[in-house]
C-alpha positions as CSV (number, residue, x, y, z in Angstrom):
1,X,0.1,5.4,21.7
2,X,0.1,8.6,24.7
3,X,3.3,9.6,25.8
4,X,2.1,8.3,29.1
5,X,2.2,4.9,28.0
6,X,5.7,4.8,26.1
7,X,7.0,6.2,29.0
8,X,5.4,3.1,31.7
9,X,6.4,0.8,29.5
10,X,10.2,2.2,28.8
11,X,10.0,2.0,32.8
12,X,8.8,-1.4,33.2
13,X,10.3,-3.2,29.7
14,X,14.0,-1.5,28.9
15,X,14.9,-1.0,26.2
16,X,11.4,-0.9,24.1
17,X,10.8,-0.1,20.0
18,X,7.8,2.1,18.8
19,X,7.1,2.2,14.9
20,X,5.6,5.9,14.4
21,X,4.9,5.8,10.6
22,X,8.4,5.6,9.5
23,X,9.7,6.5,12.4
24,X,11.2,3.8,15.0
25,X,11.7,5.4,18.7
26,X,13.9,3.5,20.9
27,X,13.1,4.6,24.7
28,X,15.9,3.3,26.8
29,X,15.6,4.4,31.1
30,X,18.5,4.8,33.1
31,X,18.3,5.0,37.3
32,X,20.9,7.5,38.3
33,X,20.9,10.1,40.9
34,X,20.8,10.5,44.7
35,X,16.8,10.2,44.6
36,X,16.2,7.2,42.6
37,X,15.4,9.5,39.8
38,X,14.7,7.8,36.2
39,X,15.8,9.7,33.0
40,X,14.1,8.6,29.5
41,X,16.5,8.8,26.7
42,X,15.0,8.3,22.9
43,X,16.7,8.1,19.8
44,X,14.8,8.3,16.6
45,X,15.6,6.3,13.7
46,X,14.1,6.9,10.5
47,X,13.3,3.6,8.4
48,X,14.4,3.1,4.8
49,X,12.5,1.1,2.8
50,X,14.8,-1.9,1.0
51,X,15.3,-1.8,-2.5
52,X,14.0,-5.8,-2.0
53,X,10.8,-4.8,-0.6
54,X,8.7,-5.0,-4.1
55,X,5.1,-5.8,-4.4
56,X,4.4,-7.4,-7.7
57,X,1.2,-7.5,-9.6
58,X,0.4,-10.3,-12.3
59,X,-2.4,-9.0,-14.4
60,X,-4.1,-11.4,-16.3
61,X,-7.9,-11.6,-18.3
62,X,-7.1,-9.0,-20.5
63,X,-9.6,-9.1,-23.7
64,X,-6.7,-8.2,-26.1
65,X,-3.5,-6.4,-25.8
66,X,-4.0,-2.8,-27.2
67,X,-3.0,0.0,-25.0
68,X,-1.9,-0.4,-21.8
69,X,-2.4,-1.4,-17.8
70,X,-2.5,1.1,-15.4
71,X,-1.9,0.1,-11.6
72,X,-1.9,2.2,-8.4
73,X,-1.0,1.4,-4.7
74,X,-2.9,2.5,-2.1
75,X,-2.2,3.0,1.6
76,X,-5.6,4.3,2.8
77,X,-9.4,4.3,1.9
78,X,-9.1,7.9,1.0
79,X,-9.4,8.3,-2.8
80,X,-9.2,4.7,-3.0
81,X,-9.5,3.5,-6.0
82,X,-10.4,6.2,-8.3
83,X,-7.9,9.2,-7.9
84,X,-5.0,7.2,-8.4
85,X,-2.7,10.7,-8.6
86,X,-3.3,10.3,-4.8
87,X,-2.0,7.1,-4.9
88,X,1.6,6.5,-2.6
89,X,2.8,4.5,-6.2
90,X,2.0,4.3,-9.6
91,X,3.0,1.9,-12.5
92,X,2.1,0.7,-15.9
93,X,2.6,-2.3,-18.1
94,X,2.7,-3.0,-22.0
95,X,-0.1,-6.3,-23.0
96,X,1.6,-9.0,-24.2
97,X,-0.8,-12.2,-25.2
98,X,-3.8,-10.7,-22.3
99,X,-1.0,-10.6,-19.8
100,X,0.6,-7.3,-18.1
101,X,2.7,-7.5,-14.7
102,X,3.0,-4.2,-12.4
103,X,6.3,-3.4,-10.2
104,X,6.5,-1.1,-6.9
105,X,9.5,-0.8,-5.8
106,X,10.9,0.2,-2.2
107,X,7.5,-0.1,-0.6
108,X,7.2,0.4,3.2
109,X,5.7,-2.1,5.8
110,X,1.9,-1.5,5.7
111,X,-1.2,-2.2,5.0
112,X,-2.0,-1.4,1.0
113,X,-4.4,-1.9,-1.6
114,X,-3.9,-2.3,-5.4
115,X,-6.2,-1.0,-8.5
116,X,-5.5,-1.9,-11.9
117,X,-7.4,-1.0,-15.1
118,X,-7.1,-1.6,-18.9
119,X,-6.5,1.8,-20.8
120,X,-7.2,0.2,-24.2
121,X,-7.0,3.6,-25.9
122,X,-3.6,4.4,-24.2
123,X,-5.5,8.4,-22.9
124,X,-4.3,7.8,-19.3
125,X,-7.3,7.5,-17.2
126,X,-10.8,5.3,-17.2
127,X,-12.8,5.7,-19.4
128,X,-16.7,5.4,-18.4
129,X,-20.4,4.6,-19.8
130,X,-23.7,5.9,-18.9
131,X,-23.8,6.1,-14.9
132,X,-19.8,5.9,-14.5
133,X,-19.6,2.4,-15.1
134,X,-16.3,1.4,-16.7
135,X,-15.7,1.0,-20.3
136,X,-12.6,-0.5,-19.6
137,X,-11.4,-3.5,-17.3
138,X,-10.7,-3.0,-14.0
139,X,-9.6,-5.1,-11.1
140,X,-8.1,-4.7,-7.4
141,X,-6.0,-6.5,-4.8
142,X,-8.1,-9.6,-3.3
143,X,-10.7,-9.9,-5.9
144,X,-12.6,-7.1,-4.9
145,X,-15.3,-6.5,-6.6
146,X,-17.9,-2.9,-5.9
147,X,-21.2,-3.3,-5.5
148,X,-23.6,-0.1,-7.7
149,X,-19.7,1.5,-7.5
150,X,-15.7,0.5,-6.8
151,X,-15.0,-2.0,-4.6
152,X,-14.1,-0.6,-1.0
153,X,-10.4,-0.1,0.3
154,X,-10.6,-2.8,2.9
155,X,-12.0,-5.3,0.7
156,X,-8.9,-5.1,-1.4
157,X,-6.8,-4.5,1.8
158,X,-4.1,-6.3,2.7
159,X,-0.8,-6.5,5.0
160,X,2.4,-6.2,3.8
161,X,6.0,-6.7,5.9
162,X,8.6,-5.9,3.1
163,X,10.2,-8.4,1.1
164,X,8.9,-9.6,-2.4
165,X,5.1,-9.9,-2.5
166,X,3.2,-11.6,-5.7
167,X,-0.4,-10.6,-6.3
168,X,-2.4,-12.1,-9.4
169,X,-5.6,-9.9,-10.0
170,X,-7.9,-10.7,-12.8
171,X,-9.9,-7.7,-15.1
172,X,-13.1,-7.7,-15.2
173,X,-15.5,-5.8,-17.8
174,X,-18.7,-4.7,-17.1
């Protein structure tokens, strides 16, 4: 939003909230003077994620339960889903009976996406066939599936407003 505009609409609306990433501005006006004039105050308030606000992830399909399940959160298409080190979270889960569950904790209001895969030999990342495609199961937030490569970010998309979120996301092999 322009300056221009927070500054109308702190004119016309007092007091009025703006969420700038995690940022909240409160712009407050205040007629005082001999000329009418109008002075803006703002006060900044930086939001804090709750130690409530967890997304969990229920992982389920898993062909057996050697090694281990690797899950990433994702706040953008950027890197989405494959360089999970540029992921905002990370998490892993043992396999018990084809089942693994995936905690982030003290997640910010947004919009995120979730990538999960199977790291059967426990090595850390995915491992890959002839062309790149996965030797391991993989799976993402929404069911998203790629199409000749990983599914896209807002595919998997979706919003979150704090609070405790379940997702259930099912592996697939290829």
């Amino acid at each position: 939003m322009k300056p221009t505009t927070v500054l109308l609409l702190a004119l016309a609306f007092p007091p009025v909230l703006f969420h700038f990433g995690d940022t909240a501005t409160i712009v407050t006006s205040e007629a005082s003077g001999e000329n009418g004039l109008t002075f803006l105050r703002a006060t900044l308030t930086q939001v804090q994620p709750s130690s409530n606000d967890i997304i969990r992830v229920e992982i389920d399909g898993l062909r057996n339960d050697k090694g281990q399940v690797l899950c990433a959160l994702f706040s953008s298409a950027t890197d989405f889903p494959k360089k999970t080190d540029k992921a905002v979270a990370r998490a892993k889960s043992v396999i018990s009976q084809g089942h693994a569950s995936c905690e982030f904790r003290g997640v910010a209001a947004g919009r995120y996406a979730v990538s999960v895969f199977h790291d059967e030999n426990s090595n850390g990342k995915l491992d890959t066939k002839f062309m790149g495609i996965p030797s391991e199961g993989v799976g993402a937030s929404n069911g998203a599936k790629g199409h000749l490569g990983p599914p896209k970010f807002d595919a998997a998309a979706f919003p979150y407003s704090g609070g405790r979120l379940e997702l259930k996301i099912t592996i697939t092999y290829l």
